[in-house]
C-alpha positions in Angstrom: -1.5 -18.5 8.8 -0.8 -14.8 6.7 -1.2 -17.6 3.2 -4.5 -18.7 5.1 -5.6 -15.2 5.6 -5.0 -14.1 2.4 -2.6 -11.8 3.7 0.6 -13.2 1.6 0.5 -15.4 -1.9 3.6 -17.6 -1.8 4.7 -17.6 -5.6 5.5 -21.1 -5.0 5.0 -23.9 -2.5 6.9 -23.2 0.8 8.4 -27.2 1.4 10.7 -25.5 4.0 10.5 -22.5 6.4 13.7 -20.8 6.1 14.7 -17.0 7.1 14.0 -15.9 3.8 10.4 -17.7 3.6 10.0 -15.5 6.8 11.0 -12.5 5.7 8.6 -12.6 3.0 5.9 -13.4 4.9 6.4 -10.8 7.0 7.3 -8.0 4.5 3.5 -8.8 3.0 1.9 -8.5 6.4 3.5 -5.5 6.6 2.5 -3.7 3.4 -1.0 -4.7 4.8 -0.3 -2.7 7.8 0.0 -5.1 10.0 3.7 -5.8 12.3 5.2 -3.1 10.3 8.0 -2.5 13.3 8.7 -6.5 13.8 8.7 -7.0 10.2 11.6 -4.2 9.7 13.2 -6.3 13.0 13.7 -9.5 11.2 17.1 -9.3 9.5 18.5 -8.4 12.6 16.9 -11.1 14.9 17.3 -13.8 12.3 20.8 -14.1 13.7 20.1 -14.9 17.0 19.6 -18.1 18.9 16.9 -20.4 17.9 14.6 -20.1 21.0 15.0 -16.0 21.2 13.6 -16.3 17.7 10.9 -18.8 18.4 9.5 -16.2 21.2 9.7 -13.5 18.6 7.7 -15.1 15.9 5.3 -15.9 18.5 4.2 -12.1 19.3 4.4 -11.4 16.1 2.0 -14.5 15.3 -0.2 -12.9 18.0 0.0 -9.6 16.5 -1.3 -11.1 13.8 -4.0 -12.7 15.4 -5.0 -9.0 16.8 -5.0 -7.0 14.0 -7.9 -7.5 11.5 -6.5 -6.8 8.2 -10.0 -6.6 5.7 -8.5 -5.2 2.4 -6.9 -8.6 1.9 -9.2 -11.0 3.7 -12.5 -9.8 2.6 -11.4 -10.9 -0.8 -10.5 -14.5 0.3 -13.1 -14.9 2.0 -15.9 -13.6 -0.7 -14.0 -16.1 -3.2 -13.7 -18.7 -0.8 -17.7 -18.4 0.3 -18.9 -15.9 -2.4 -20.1 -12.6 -1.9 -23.5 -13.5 -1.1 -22.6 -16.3 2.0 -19.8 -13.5 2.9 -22.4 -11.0 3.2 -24.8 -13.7 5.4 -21.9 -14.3 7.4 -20.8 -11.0 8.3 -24.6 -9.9 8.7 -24.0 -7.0 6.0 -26.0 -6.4 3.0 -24.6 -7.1 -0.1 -24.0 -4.0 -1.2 -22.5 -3.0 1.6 -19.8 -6.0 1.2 -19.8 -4.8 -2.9 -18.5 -1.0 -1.8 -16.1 -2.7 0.9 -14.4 -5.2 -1.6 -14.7 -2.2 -4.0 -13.2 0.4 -1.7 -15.6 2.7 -2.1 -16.7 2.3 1.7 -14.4 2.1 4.5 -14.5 -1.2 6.3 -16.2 -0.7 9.6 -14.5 -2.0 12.7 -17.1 -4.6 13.4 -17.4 -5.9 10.1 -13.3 -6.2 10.2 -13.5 -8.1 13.3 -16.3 -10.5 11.7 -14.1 -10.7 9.0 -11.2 -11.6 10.7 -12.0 -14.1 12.7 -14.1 -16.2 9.8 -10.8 -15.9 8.2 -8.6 -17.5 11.2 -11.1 -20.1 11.5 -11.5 -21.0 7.8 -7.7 -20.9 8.1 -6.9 -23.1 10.5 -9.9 -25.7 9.2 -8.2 -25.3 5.5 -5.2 -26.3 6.9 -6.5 -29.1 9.3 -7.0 -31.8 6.1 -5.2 -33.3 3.7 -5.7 -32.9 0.1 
């Protein structure tokens, strides 16, 4: 999901999930600001028992889920539906979506939200087919 949401960029493909594919993934959802405590939790949970694990990558997947993290999904989405159908989508003016991808204008928490949940849902539906 944090690949889909343009949140972390694998360097290569991820055949297998192992604690260090993990621990990657988390360590970029936390330079985004996002689980910052869970992600400096993983080394020491890794060690425990499958299920305890299972239960803690599920709050952190719903953390996830919560937190709108713009600075790296507005640029996802604007390449994955260009700035213009971003901007249509988020009911923003252009510009407005040119000074947010720029920086030069905070992100506002409605436009986040927006944001956010176009890019679970263009997520999931990426990774609902085949190639």
């Amino acid at each position: 999901m944090v690949a889909a949401l343009g949140i972390w960029r694998p360097e290569r493909p991820v055949p297998e999930l192992t604690t260090a594919v993990v621990g990657e993934a988390l360590q970029a959802v936390a330079d985004v600001g996002v689980v910052e405590a869970a992600a400096a939790r993983w080394p020491a949970r890794a060690a425990e028992e499958a299920v305890a694990v299972a239960h803690w990558l599920a709050s952190v997947l719903q953390e996830i889920v919560a937190t709108p993290a713009p600075a790296a999904e507005l640029p996802k989405l604007a390449a994955l539906f260009g700035p213009a159908g971003l901007a249509e989508l988020l009911g923003v003016a252009p510009r407005a979506l040119d000074r947010y991808l720029g920086g030069a204008q905070a992100v506002p928490d409605d436009v986040a939200h927006g944001a956010h949940l176009i890019a679970q849902i263009a997520g999931a539906l990426a990774g609902s087919y085949n190639d």
